[in-house]
N, C-alpha and C positions, 0 to 999 in steps of 0.2 A: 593830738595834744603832746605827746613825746618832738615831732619835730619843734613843737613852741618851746618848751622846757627846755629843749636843748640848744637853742635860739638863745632864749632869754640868758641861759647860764654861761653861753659864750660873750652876751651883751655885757654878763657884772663882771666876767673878769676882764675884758677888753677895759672896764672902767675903772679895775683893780676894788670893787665891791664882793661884800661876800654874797652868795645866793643864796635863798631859803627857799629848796625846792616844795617842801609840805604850803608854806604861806603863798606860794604865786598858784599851787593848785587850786586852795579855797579862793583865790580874788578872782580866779581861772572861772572856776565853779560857779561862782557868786555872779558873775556881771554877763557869762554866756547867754543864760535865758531872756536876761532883759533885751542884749544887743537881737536877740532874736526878733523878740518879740514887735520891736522894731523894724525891721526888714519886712516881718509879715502885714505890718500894719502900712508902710508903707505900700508895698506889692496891692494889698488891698485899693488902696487910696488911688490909685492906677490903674486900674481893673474895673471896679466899679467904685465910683465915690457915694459916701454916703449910706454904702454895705453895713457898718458896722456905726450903731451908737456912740459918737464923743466920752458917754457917760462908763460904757463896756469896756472902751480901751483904756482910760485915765484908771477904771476900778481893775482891769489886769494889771496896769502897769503897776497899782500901789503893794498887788501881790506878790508880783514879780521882784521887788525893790524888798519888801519886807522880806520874803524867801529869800534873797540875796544877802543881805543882812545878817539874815539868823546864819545863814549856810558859814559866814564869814565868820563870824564873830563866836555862836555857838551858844547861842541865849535858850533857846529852847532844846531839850535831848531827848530823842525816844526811845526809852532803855526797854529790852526785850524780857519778859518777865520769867522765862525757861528755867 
């Protein structure tokens, strides 16, 4: 993750853009699981087709999308009660 941040932050100034390292961490955060989840379901699809229910993958992927969401945005918070 630090080679990408450091990537990306040579990308905004090459572009004369400022960077906000905190905000590309949460879109960083937010959109990794779903790209995952993807490659897995694919690799599936490969391997053996028909492994996995239509219905299981649409219903991770709506989880995946809303946890990404929240992770981004910060809709939901789980404050520790100590």
């Amino acid at each position: 993750m630090k080679l990408n941040i450091k990537a990306a932050r040579q990308r905004s100034q090459r572009r004369g853009l400022t960077f906000n390292e905190e905000k590309y961490i949460k879109r960083y955060k937010a959109t990794l699981p779903i790209l995952l989840w993807y490659i897995i379901v694919i690799l599936f699809a490969k391997i053996s087709p028909g492994f996995i229910p239509e219905i299981v993958i649409l219903l991770i992927f709506l989880i995946l999308t809303i946890k990404g969401l929240n992770d981004y945005f910060g809709w939901v918070k789980i404050k520790n009660t100590d």
